[in-house]
N, C-alpha and C positions, 0 to 999 in steps of 0.2 A: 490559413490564417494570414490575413497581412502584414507584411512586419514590422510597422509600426503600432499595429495593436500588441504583437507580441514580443517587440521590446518597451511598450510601457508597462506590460503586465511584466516581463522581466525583472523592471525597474521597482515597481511594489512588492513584490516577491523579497528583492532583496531589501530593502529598507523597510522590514514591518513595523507599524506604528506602534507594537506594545514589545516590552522585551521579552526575550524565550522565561517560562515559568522552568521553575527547580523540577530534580526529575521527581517526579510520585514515589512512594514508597510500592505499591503497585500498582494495576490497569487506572487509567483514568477512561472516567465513562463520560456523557456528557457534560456541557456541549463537545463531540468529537470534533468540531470544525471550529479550533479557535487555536490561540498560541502554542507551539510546543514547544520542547527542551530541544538545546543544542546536542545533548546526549543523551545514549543507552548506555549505561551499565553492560558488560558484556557485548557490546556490538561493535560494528564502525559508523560512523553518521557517513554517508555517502555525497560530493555534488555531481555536478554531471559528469564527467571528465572521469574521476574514481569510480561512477557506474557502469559507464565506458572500457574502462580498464577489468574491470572485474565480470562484464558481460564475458570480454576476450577474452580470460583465462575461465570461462564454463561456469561461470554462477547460475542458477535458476533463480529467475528473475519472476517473484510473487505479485502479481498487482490482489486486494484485499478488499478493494470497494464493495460495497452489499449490493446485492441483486435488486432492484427495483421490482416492488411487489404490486401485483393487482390491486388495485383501491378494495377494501372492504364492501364500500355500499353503492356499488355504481349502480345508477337504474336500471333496472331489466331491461333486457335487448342494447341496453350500452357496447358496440366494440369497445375492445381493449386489447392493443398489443405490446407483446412486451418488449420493452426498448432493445436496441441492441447497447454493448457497453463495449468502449473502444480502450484500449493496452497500449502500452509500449511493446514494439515488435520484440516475437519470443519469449515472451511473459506467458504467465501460467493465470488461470484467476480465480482466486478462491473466494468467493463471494461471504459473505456475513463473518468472518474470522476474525475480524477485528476488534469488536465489541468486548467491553470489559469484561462482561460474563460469557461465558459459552454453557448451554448447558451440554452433558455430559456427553449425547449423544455428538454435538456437533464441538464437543473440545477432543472428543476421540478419532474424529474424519480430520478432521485437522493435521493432527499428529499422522494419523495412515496417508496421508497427503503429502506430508514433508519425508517419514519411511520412503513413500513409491519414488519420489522423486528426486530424494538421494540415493537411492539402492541402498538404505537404513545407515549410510555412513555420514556419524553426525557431523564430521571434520570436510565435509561438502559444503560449497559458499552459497550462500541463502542472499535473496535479497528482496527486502520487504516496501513495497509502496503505495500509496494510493493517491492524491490530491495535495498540495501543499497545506499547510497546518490542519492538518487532520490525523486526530489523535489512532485512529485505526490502524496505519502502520505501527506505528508505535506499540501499541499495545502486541500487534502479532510477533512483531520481531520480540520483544521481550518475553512471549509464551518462548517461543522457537529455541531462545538465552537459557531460560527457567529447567526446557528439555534437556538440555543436555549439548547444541548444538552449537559447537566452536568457530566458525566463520559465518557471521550472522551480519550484513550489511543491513543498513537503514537507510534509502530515501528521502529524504523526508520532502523535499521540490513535487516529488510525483510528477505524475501527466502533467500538472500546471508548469513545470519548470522544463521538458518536457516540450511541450510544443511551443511554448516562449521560445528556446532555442530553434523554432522552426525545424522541429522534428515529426513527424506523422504519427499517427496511432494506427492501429490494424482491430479488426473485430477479435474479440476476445475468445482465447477457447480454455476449459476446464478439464483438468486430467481425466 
């Protein structure tokens, strides 16, 4: 990215036109791409420099974005392939985890996800992210909070802050 794309995009990141809304009392669900809170309850809000810091001392680093699905109705004999989806290096990426609801089956992989990957110890530093103002982190880290799990960082810049800093992304892999 050039870096003058990616310090204007820097520049709107940081000055967003609407102020952070209060936190929810729980998950907010759509629109997931729009203002967040400067906080979580239970968590830390992270910027880069503290994700940085907390990469170094062994966090597991969650990217939450959703899997891009097959269109439903493409016309027969339509290709379709499926994108690739690109992480901050050393991220984990749990794809659909973010959405206000989970149902049962995938709010239970979830949880077996954050077990595998702390070796079930909840006092392990988590770090939740996805795109900037998009409610999706938010929502996981506050599941991860609700668990039981005491060192719960929050991103909230994501990839968008992210490569504005002129940082690369790598293809994503899932535990």
């Amino acid at each position: 990215m050039n870096r003058l794309v990616a310090g204007l995009a820097l520049a709107m990141l940081a000055s967003p036109a609407m102020s952070a809304p209060p936190e929810p009392a729980g998950f907010h669900g759509e629109p997931y791409r729009s203002p967040v809170p400067e906080t979580l309850a239970g968590a830390t809000v992270l910027d880069l420099a503290e994700l940085q810091d907390w990469r170094a001392q062994g966090a597991v680093l969650i990217d939450v974005m959703p899997q891009v699905r097959k269109p439903e109705k493409l016309p027969e004999g339509t290709l379709w392939r499926q994108p690739s989806h690109y992480t901050i290096p050393g991220a984990i990426w749990l794809p659909d985890t973010g959405y206000d609801r989970l149902a049962p089956q995938a709010e239970a992989a979830f949880y077996a996800a954050l077990d595998r990957l702390t070796r079930g110890n909840r006092a392990a530093p988590l770090v939740f992210f996805c795109k900037a103002d998009c409610w999706m982190s938010w929502n996981a880290a506050k599941r991860a909070v609700l668990r039981g799990h005491v060192r719960v960082g929050w991103f909230p810049g994501g990839t968008d802050v992210w490569l504005a800093e002129g940082e690369d992304l790598v293809p994503a892999t899932s535990p």
